[in-house]
C-alpha positions as CSV (number, residue, x, y, z in Angstrom):
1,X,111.7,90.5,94.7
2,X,113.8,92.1,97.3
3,X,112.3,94.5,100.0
4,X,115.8,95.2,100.8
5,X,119.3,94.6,101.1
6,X,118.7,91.2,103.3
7,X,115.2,90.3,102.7
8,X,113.9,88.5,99.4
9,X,110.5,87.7,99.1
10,X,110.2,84.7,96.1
11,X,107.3,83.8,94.5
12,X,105.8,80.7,92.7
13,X,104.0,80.3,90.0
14,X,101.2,78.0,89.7
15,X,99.5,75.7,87.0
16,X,97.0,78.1,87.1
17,X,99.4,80.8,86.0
18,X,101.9,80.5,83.8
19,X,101.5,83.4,82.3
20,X,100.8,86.7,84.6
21,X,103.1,89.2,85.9
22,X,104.4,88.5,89.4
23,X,103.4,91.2,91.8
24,X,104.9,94.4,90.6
25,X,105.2,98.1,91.7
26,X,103.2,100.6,89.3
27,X,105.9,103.0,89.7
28,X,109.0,103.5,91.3
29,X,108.2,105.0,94.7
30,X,105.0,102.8,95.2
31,X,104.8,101.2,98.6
32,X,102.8,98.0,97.1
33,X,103.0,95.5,94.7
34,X,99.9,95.0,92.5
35,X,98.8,91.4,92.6
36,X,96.6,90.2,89.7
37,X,93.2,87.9,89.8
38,X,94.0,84.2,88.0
39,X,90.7,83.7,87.1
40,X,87.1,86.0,86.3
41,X,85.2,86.2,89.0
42,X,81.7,87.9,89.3
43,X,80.6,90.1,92.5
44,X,76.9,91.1,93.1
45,X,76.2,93.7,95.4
46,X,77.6,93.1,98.9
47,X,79.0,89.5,98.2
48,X,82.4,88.3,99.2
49,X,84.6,86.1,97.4
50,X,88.2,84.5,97.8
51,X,89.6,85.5,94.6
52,X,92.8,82.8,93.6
53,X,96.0,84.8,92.2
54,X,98.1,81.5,91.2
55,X,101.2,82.4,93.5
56,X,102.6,81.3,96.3
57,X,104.8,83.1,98.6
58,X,108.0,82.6,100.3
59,X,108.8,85.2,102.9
60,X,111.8,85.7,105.1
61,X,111.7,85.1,108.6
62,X,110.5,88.2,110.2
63,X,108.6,89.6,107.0
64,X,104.6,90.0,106.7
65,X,103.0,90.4,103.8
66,X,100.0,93.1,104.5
67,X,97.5,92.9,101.5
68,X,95.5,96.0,101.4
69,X,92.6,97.2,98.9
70,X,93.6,99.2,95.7
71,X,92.2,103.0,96.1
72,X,91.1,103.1,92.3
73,X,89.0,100.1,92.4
74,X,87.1,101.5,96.1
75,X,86.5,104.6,94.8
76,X,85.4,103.2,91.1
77,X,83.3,100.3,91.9
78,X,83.3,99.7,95.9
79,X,85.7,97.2,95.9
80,X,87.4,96.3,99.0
81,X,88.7,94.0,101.1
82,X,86.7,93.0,104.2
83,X,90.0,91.8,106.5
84,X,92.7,95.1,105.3
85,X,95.2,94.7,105.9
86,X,95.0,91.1,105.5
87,X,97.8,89.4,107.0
88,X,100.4,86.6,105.0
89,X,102.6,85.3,108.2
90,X,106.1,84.0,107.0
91,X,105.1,80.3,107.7
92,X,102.4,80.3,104.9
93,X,103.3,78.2,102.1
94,X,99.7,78.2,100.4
95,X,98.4,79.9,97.3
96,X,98.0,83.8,97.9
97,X,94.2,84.8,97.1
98,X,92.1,87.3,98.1
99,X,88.9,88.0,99.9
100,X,87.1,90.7,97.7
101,X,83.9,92.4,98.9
102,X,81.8,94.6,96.3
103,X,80.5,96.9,98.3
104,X,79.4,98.6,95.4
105,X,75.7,98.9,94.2
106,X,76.2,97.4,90.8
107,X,77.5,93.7,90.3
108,X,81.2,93.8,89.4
109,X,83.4,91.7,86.7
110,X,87.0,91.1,87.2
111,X,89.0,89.6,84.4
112,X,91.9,87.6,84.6
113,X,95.1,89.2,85.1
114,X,93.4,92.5,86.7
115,X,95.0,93.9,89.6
116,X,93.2,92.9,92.3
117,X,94.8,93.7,95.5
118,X,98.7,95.5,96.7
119,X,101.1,93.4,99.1
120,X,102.9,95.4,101.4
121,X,106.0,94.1,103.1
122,X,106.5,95.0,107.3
123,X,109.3,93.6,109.2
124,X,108.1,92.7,112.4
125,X,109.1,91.2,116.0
C-alpha cells in the first residue's frame, strides 16, 4: 500500500493467514486502514489481550505506523486499546498484533477476520 507518492508500506502474510484481507481503507477518504483479528479471541470484562493479525510490516524509513481503536467497537462493546496510539517504529519486522482491552461490562467475542484495530501512517523526524 502506498501512503504516497514515495512511501510504500508492504505487508506479509503469515501461515496463520493466508486468506484475510490486507489492511484496507473502508472508504475512500478514511485516514486508517482496518486490520483484522487472525484468530477468535474471548475478552471478559476489563481483561487485556494481544490479539495476533498474521501480518508483518515493512515500513519506509521515516514512516510510523500509529494503531488506534475503531470508534464503532468503543462505543458498541468498550473495546479499546489500552496504549492508542500504539506505536510500529520502521525497524520492526515482527508480526503486527494488537493489545485489546474490553472495557466493556459484558464479555466480548471476536471472530476471525473482524476488524480489530486502524493503522495510521505519520512521517516523522
Amino acid at each position: 500500500m502506498s501512503t504516497s507518492e514515495d512511501a510504500v508500506v508492504r505487508f506479509r502474510r503469515l501461515p496463520s493467514n493466508p486468506d484475510l484481507p490486507l489492511p484496507a481503507r473502508a472508504t475512500a477518504h478514511a485516514a486508517g486502514y482496518d486490520v483484522r483479528a487472525a484468530a477468535p479471541v474471548e475478552l471478559a470484562s476489563g481483561q487485556i489481550v494481544l490479539v495476533p493479525t498474521g501480518l508483518v510490516m515493512e515500513l519506509p524509513e521515516g514512516i510510523e505506523c500509529q494503531v488506534r481503536p475503531r470508534s464503532g467497537l468503543a462505543l458498541k462493546h468498550g473495546l479499546t486499546l489500552p496504549n492508542s496510539p500504539g506505536t510500529i517504529d520502521p525497524d520492526y519486522r515482527g508480526e503486527l498484533k494488537v493489545i485489546l482491552q474490553n472495557l466493556g461490562v459484558e464479555p466480548l467475542r471476536l471472530e476471525r477476520g473482524e476488524r480489530i484495530a486502524q493503522l495510521v501512517f505519520a512521517r516523522f523526524e
